[in-house]
FIDOFI-682706 format. One record per residue: residue number from 1; x, y, z of N, C-alpha, C in turn; residue in one letter. Coordinates in Angstrom, 2 decimals. Layout:
ATOM  migu      n_X      n_Y      n_Z     ca_X     ca_Y     ca_Z      c_X      c_Y      c_Z  lomi
ATOM   NUM        X        Y        Z        X        Y        Z        X        Y        Z     a
...
This chain:
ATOM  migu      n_X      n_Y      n_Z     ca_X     ca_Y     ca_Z      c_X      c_Y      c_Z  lomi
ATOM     1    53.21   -27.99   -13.39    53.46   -29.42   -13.23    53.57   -30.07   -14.61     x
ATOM     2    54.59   -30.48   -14.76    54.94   -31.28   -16.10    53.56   -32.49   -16.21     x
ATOM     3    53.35   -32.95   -17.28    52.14   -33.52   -17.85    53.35   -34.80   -18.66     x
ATOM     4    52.97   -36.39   -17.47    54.41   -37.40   -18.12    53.28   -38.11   -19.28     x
ATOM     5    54.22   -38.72   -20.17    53.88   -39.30   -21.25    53.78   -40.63   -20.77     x
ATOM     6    53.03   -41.53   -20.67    52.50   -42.32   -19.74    52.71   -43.60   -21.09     x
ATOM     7    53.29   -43.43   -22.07    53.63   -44.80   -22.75    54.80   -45.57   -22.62     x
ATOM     8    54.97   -46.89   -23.51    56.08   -47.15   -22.85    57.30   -47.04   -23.39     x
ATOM     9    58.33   -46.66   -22.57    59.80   -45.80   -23.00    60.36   -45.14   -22.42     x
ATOM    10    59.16   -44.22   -22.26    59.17   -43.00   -21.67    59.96   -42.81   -19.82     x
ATOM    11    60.56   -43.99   -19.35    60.79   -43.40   -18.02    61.40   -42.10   -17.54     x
ATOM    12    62.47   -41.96   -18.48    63.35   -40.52   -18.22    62.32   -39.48   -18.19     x
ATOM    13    61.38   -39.66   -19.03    60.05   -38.54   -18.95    59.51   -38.50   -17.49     x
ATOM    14    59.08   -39.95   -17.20    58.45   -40.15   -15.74    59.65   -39.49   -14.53     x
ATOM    15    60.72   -39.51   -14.77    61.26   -39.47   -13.69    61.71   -37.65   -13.15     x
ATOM    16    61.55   -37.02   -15.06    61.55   -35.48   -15.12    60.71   -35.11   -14.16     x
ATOM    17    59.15   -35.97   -14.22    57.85   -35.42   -13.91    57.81   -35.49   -12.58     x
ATOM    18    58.51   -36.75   -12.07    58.63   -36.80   -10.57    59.39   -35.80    -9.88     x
ATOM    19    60.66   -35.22   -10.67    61.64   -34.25   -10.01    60.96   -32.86   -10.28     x
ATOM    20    60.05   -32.52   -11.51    59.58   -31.56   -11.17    58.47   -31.00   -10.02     x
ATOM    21    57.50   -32.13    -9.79    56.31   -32.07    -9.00    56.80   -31.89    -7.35     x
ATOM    22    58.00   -32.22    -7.04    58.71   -31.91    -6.09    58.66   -30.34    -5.72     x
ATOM    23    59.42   -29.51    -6.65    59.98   -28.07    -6.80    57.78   -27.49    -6.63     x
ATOM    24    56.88   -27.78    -7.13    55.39   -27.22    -7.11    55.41   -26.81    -6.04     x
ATOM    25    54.83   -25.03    -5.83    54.75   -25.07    -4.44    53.13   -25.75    -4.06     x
ATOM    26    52.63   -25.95    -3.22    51.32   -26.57    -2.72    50.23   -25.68    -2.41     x
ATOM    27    49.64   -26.01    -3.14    48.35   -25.19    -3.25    47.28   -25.29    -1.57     x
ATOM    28    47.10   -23.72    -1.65    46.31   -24.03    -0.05    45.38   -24.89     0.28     x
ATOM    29    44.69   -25.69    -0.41    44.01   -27.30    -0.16    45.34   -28.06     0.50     x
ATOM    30    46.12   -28.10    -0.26    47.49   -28.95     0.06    48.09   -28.48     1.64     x
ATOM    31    47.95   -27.28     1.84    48.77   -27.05     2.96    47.88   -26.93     4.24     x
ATOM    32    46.64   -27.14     3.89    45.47   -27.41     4.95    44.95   -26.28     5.37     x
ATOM    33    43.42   -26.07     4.78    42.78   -25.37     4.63    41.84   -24.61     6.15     x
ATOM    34    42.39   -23.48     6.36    41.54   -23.05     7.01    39.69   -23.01     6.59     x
ATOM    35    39.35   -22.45     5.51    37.89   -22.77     4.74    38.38   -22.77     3.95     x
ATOM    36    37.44   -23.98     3.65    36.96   -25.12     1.78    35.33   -24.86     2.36     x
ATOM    37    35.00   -24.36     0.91    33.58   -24.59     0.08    33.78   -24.99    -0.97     x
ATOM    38    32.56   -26.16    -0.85    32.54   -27.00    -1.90    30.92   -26.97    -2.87     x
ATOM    39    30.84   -26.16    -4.00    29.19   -26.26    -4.51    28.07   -25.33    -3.37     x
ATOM    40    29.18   -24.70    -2.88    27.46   -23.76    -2.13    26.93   -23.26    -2.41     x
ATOM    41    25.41   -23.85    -2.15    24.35   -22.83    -3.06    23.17   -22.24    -2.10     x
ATOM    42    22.94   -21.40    -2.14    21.86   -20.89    -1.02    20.20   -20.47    -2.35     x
ATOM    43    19.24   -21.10    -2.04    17.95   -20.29    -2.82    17.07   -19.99    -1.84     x
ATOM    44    16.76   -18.61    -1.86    15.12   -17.75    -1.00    14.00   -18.53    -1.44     x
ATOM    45    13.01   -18.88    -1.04    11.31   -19.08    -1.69    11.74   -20.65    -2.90     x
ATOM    46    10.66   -20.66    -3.20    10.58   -21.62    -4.04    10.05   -21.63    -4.71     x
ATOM    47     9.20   -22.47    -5.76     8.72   -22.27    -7.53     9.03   -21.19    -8.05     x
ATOM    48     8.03   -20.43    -8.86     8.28   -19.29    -9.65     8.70   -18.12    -9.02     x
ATOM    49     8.86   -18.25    -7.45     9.67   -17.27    -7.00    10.94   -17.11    -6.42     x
ATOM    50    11.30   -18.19    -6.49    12.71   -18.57    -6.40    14.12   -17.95    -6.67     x
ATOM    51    14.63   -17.86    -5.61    15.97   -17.09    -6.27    17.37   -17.23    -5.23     x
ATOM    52    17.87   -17.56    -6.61    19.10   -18.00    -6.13    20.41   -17.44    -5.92     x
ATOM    53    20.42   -17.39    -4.77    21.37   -16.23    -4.52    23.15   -16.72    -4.48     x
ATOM    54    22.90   -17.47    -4.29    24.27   -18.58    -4.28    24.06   -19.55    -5.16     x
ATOM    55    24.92   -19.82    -6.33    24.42   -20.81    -7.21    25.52   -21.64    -7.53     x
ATOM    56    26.93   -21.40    -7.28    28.38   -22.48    -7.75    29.49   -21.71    -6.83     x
ATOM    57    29.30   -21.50    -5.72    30.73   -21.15    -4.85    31.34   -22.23    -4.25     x
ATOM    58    33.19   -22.16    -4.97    34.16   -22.52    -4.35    35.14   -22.00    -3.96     x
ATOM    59    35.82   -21.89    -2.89    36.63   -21.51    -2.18    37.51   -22.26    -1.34     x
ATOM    60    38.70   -22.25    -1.58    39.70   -22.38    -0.05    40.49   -21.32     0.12     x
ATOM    61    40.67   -21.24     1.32    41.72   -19.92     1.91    42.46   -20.90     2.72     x
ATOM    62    44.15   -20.77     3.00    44.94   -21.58     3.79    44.99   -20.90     5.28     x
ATOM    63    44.99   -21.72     6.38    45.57   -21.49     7.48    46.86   -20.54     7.17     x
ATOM    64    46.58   -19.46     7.66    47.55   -18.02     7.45    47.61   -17.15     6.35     x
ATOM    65    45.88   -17.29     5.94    46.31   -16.44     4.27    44.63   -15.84     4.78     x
ATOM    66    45.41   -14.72     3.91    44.03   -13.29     3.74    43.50   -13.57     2.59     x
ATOM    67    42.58   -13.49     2.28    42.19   -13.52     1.03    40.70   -12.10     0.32     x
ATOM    68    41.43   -11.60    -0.90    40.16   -10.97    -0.76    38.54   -11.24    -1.55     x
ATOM    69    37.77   -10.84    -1.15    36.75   -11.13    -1.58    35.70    -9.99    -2.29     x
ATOM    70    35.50    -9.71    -3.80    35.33    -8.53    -4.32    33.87    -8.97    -5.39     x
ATOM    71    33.34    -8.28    -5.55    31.76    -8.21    -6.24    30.79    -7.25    -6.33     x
ATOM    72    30.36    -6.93    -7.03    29.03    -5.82    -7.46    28.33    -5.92    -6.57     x
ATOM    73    27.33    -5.03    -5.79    26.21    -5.59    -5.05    25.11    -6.25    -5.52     x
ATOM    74    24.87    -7.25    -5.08    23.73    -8.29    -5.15    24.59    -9.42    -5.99     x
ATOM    75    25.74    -9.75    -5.78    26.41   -10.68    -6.60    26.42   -11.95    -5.35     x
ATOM    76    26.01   -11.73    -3.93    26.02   -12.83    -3.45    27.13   -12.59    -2.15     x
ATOM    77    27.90   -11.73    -1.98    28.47   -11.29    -0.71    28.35   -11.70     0.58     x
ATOM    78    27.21   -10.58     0.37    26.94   -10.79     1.51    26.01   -12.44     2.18     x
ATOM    79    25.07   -12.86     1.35    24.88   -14.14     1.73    25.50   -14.82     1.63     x
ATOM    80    27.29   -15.26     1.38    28.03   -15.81     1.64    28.60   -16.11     2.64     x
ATOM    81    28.66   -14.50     3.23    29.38   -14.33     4.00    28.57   -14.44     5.78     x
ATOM    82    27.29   -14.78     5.49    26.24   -15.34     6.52    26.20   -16.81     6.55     x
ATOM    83    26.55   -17.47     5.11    26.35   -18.69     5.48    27.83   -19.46     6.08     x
ATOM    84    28.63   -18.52     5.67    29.82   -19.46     6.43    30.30   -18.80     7.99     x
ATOM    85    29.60   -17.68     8.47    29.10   -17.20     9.57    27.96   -17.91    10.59     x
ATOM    86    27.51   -18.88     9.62    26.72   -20.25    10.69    25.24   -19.32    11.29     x
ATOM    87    25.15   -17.94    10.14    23.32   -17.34    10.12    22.47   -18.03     9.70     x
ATOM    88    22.72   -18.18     8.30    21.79   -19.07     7.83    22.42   -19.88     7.09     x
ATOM    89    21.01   -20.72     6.82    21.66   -22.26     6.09    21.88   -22.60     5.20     x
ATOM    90    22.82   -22.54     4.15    23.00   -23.03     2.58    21.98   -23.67     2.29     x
ATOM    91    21.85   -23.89     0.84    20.59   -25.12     0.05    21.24   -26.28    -0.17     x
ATOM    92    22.97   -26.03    -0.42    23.63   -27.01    -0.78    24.64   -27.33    -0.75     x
ATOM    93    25.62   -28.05    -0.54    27.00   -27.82    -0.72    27.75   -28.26     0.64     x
ATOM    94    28.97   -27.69     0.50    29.42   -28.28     1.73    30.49   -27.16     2.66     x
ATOM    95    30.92   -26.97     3.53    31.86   -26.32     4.37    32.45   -26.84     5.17     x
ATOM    96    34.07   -26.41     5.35    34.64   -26.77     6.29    35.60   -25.98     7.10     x
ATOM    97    35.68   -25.70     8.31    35.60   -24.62     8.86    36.96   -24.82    10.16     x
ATOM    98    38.16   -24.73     9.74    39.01   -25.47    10.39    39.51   -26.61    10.56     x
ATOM    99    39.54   -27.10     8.98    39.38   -29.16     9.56    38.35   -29.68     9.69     x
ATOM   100    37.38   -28.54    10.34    36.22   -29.65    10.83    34.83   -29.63     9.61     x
ATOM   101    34.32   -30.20     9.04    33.30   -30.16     8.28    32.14   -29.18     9.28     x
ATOM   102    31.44   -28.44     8.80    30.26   -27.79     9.39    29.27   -27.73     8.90     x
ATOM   103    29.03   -28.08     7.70    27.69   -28.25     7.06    28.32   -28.94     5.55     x
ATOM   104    27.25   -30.48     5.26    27.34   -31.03     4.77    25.61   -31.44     3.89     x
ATOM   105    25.48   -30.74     3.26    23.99   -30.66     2.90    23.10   -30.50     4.21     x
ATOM   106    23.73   -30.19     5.00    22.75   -29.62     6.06    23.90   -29.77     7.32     x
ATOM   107    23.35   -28.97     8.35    24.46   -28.66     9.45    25.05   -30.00    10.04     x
ATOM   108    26.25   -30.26    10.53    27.09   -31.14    11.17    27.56   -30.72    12.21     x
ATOM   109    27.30   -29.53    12.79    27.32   -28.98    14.25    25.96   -29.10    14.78     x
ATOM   110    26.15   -29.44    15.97    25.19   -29.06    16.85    24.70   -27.30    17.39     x
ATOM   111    25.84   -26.97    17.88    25.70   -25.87    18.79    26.22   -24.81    17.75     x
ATOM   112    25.17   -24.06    16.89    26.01   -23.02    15.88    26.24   -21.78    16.80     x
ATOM   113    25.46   -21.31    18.14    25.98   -20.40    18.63    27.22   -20.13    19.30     x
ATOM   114    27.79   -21.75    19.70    29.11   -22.13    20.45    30.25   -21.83    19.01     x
ATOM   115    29.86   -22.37    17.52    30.71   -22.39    17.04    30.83   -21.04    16.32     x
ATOM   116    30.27   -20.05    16.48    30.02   -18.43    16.05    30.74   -18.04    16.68     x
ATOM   117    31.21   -18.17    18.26    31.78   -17.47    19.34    32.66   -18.51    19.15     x
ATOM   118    33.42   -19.54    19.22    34.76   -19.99    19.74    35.43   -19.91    18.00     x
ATOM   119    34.65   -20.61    16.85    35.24   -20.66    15.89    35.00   -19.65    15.29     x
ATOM   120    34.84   -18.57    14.74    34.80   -17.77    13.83    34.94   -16.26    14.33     x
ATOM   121    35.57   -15.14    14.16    35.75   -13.94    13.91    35.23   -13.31    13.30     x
ATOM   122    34.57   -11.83    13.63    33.85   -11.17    12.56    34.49    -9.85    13.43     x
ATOM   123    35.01    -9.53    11.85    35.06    -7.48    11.54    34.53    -7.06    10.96     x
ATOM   124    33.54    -6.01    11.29    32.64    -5.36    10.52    33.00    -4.21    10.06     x
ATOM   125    32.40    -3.38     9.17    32.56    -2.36     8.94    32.51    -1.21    10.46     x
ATOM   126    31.59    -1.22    11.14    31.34    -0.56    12.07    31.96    -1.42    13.15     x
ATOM   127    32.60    -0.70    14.31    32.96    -1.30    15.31    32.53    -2.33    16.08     x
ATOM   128    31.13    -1.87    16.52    30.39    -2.41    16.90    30.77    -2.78    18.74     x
ATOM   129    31.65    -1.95    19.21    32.04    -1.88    20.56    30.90    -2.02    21.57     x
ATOM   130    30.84    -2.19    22.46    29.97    -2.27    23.69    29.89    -1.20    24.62     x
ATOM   131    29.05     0.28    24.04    29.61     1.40    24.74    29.85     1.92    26.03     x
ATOM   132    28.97     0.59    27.48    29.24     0.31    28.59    30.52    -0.15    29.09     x
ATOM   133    31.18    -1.07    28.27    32.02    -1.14    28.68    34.02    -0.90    28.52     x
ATOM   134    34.76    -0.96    29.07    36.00    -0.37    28.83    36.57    -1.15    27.80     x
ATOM   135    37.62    -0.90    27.02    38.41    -1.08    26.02    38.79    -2.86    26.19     x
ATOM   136    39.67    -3.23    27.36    39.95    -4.55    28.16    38.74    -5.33    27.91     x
ATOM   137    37.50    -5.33    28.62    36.33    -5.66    28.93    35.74    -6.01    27.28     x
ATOM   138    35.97    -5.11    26.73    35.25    -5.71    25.08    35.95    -6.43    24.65     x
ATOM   139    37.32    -6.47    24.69    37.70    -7.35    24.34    37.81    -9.22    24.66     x
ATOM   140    37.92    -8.91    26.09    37.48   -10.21    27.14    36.32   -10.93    26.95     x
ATOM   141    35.18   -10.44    26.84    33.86   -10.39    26.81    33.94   -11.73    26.33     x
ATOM   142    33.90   -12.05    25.35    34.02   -13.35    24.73    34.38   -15.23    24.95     x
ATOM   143    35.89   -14.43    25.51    36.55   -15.57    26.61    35.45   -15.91    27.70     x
ATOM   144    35.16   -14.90    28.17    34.68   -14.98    29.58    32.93   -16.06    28.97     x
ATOM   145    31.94   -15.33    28.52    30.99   -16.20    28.50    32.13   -17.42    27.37     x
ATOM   146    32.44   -17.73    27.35    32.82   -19.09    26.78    33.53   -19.83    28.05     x
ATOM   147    33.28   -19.48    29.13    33.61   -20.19    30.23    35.33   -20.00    30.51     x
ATOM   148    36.04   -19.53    29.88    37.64   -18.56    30.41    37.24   -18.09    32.05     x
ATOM   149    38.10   -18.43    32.78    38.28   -17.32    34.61    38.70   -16.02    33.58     x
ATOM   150    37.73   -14.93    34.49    38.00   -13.85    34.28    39.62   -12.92    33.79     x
ATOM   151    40.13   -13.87    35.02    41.88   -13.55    34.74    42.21   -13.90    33.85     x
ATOM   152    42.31   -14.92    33.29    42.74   -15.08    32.18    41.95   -14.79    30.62     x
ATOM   153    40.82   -14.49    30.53    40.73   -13.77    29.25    41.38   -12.67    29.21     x
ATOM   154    41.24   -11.29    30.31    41.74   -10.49    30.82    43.20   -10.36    30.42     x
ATOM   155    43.93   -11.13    30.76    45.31   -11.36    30.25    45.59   -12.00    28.70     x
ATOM   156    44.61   -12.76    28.51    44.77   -12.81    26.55    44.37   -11.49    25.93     x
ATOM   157    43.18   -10.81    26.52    42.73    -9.72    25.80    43.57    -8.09    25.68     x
ATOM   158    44.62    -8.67    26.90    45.80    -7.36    27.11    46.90    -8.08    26.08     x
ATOM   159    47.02    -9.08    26.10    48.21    -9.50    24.99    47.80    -9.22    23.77     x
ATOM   160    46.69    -9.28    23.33    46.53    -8.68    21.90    46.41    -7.44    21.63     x
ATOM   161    45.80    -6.56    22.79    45.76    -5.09    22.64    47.29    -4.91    22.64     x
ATOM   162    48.15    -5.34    23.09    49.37    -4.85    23.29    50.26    -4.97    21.83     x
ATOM   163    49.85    -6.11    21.28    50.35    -6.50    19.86    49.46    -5.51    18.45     x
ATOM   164    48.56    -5.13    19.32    47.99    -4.35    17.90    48.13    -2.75    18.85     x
ATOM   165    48.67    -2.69    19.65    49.43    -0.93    19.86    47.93    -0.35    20.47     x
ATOM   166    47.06    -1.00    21.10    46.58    -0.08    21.67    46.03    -0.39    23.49     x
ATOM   167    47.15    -1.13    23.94    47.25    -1.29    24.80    46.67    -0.13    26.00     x
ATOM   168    47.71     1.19    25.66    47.25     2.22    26.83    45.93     2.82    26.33     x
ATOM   169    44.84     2.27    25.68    43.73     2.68    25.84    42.66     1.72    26.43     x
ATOM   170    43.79     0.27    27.44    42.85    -0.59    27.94    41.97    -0.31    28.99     x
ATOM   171    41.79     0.79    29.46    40.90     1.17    30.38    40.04     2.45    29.46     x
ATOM   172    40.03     2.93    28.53    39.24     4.11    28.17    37.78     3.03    27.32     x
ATOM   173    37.04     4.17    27.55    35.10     3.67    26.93    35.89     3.67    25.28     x
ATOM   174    34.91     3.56    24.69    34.90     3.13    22.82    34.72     4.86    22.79     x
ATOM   175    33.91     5.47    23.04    33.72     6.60    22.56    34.51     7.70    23.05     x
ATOM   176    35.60     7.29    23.40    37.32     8.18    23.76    38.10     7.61    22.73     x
ATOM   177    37.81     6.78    21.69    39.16     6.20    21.28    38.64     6.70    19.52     x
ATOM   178    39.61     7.13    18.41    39.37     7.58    17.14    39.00     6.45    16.42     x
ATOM   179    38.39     6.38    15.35    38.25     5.62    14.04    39.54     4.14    13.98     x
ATOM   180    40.73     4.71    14.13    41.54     3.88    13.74    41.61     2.71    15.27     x
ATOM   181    41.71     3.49    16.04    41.99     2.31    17.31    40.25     1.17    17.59     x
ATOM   182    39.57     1.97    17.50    38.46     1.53    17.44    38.30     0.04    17.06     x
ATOM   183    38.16     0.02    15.22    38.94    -1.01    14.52    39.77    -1.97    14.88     x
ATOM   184    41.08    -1.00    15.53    42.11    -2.10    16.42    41.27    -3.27    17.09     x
ATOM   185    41.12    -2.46    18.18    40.34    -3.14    19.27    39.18    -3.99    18.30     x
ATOM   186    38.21    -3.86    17.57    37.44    -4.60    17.07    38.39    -5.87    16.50     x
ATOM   187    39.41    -6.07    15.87    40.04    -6.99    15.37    40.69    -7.69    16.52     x
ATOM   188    41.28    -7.25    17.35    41.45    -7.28    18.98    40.39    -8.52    19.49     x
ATOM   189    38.89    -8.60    19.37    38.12    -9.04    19.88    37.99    -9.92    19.05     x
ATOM   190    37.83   -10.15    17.77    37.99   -11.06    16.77    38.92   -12.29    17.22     x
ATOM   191    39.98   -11.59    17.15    41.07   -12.59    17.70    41.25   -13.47    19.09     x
ATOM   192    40.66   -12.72    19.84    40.65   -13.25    21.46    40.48   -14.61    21.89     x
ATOM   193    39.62   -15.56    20.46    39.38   -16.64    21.30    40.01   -17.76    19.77     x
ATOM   194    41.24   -16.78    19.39    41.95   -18.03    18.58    41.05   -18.68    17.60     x
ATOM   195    40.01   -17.92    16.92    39.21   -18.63    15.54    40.34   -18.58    14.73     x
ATOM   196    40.38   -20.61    13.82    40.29   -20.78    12.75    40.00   -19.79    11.66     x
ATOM   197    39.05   -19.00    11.95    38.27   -18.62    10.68    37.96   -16.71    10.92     x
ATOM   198    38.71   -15.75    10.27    38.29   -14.68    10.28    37.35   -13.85     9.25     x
ATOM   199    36.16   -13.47     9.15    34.95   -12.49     8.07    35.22   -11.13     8.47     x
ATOM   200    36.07   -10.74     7.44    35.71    -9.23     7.86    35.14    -8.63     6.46     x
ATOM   201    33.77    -7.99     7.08    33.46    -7.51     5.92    33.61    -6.02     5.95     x
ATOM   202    34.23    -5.30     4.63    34.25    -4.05     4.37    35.10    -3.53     5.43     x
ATOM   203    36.49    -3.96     6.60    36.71    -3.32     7.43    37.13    -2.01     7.47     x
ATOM   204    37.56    -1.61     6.27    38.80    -0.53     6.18    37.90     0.68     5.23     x
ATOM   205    36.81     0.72     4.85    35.51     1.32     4.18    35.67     2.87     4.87     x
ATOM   206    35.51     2.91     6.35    35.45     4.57     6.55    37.14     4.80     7.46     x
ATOM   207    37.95     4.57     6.44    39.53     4.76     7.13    40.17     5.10     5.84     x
ATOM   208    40.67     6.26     6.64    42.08     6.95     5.41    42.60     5.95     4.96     x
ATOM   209    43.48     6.43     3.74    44.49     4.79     2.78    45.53     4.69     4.11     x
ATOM   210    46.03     5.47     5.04    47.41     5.08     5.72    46.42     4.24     6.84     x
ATOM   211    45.42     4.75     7.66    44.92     3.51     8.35    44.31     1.98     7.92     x
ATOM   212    43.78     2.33     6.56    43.06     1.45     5.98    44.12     0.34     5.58     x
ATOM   213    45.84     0.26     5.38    46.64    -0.19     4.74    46.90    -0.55     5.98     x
ATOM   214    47.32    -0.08     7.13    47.38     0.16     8.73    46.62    -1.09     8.96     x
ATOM   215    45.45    -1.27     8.77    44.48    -2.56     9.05    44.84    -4.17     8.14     x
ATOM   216    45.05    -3.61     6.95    45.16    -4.85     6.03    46.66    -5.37     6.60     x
ATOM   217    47.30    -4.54     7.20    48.68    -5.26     7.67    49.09    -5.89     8.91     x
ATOM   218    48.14    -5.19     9.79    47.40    -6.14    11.18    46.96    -7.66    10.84     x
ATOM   219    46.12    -7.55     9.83    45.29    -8.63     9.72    46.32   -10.05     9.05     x
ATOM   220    47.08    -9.20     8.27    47.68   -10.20     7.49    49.25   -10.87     8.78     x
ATOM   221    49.48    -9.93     9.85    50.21   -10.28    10.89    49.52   -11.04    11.64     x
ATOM   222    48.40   -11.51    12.04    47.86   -11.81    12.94    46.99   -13.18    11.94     x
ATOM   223    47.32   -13.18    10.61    47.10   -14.35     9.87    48.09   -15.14    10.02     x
ATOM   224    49.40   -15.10    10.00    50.26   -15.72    10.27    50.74   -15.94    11.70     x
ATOM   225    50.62   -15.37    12.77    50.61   -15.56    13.76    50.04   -16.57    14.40     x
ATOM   226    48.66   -16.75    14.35    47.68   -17.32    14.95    47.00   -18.38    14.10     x
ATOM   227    48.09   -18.30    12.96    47.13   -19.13    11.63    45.94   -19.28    11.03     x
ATOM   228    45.69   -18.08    11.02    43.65   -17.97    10.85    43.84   -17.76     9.66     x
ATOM   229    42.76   -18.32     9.18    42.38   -17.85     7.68    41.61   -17.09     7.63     x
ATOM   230    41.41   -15.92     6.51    41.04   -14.54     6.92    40.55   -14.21     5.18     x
ATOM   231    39.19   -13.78     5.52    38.32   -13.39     4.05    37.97   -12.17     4.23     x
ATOM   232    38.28   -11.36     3.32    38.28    -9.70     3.57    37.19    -9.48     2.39     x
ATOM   233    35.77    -9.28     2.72    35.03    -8.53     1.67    35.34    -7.11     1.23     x
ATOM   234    35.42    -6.46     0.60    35.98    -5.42     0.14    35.60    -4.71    -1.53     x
ATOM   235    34.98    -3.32    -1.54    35.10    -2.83    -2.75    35.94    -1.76    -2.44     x
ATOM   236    37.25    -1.97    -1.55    38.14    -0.43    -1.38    39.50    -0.56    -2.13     x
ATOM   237    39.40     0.30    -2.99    40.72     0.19    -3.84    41.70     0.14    -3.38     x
ATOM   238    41.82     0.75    -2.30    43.04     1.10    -1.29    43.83    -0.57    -1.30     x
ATOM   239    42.97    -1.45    -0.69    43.38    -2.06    -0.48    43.61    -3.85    -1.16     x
ATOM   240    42.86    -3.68    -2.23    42.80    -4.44    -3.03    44.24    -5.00    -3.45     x
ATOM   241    45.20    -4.15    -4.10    46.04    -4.73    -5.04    46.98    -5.11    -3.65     x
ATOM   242    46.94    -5.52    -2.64    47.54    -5.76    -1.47    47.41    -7.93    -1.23     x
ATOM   243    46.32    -7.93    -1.88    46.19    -9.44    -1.62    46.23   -10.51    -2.67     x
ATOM   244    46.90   -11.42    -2.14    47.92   -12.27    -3.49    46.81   -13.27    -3.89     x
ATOM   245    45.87   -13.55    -2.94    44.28   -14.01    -4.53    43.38   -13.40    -4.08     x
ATOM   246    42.72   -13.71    -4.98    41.03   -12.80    -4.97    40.21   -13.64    -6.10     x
ATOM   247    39.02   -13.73    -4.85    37.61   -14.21    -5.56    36.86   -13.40    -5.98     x
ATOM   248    36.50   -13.06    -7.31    35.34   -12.70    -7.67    34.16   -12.96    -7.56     x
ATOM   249    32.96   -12.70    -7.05    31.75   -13.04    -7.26    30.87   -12.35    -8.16     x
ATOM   250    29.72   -13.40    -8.92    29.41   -12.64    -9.93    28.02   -13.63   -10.34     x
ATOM   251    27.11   -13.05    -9.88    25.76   -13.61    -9.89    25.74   -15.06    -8.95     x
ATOM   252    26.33   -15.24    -8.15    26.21   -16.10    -7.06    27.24   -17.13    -7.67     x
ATOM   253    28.56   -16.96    -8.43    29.54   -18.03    -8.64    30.40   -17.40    -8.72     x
ATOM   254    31.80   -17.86    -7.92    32.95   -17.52    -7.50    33.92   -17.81    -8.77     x
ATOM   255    35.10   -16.90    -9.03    36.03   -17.00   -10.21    37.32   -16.28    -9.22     x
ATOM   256    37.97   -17.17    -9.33    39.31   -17.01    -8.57    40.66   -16.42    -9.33     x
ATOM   257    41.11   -15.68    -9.04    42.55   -14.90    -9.52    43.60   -14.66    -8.94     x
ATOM   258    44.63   -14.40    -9.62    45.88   -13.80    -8.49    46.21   -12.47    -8.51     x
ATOM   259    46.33   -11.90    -7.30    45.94   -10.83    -7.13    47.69    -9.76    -7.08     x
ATOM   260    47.49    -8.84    -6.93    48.94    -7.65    -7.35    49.76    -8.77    -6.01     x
ATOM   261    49.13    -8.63    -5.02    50.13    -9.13    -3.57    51.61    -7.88    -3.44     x
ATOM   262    51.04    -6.73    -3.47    51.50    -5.72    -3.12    52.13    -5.43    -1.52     x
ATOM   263    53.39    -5.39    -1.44    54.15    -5.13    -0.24    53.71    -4.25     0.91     x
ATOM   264    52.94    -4.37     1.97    52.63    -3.21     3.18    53.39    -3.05     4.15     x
ATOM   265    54.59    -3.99     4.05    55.36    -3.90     5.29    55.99    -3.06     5.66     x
């Protein structure tokens, strides 16, 4: 963005500055943020035992963007990735979680278990399937206690198995299906009830580079699809130079970069 010379004379300058700021593309604040953190700080205990595990995180990720999220262990990860998961409670700062503010020096939701299940997505490293029940059924699960008729989660939860290819395993248990579909289906269930907001931490950790690349290209289809904004914790090389920014964390404060944004298509 051109920088106008603001004395007087200068209009042809002003008017450069106006025609250039046009051509800027808009930064994901600008294009409306799936999550903004603003100053979050989380501290354990207090006086001399105090520790601060979150001490200056900022972040936005846009409605339809992956973003990755990379750090040493004990740099703050994982309690990040709890507090904007609506586990526990920041010390400070602020979040906003689809548009909607969710904690503003202290929570602005009522119901954090309603907004865990309708707003937010989580992929874990481990599946975490429901080994009672069938492929369909884990995925539904969700809709349904969120008050969905059976039929119709049922029928959202076959439209996404069908879009992530593992449709003809909608009737088999979790423990018939390999490593890679598994996953599917876990992202499958993520998706089911249309969160704003996707956490996946470490998903692609015990998957070959062709599934693990296999996953990061799901996710980033189903970012644009559904418009979720999507934070990928990750120390897997595989898949790193794949995402066009990346936050560093590094003793509980975030440093933002641009990342390879390497082609998977």
């Amino acid at each position: 963005m051109a920088i106008v010379d603001p004395s007087p004379g200068s209009s042809a300058q002003v008017e450069a500055g106006r025609a250039q700021r046009v051509d800027v593309p808009p930064s994901p604040a600008a294009q409306g943020a799936g999550i903004r953190i603003e100053g979050l700080r989380k501290r354990y205990g207090s006086g001399d035992t105090a520790v601060d595990a979150l001490k200056q995180v900022d972040m936005t990720v846009a409605a339809g963007e992956v973003v990755g999220l990379i750090g040493p262990s004990g740099s703050g990860k994982s309690t990040l990735l709890k507090c904007l998961g609506a586990v526990i409670e920041p010390s400070a700062g602020r979040m906003t979680l689809g548009g909607e503010m969710i904690y503003d020096g202290g929570w602005t939701i009522r119901d954090l278990r309603a907004l865990r299940r309708d707003r937010i997505g989580f992929v874990f490293q481990a599946p975490y399937l429901i080994p009672f029940l069938d492929v369909l059924d884990n995925v539904a699960l969700l809709p349904m206690l969120a008050g969905r008729p059976n039929a119709e989660a049922r029928q959202r939860a076959m439209a996404l198995l069908e879009a992530l290819d593992v449709a003809h395993r909608a009737r088999a248990m979790p423990s018939q299906l390999s490593g890679g579909e598994q996953q599917r289906v876990a992202i499958a269930r993520a998706l089911v009830s249309h969160p704003p907001v996707i956490l996946a931490d470490e998903p692609t950790a015990p998957l070959d580079s062709e599934r693990a690349l296999g996953v990061i290209r799901i996710l980033n289809r189903m970012a644009r699809e559904f418009d979720t904004a999507i934070i990928v914790v990750t120390h897997d090389e595989k898949i790193i130079p794949t995402f066009r920014r990346i936050y560093h964390i590094r003793d509980g404060r975030t440093h933002e970069e641009a990342g390879e944004g390497r082609s998977i298509e």
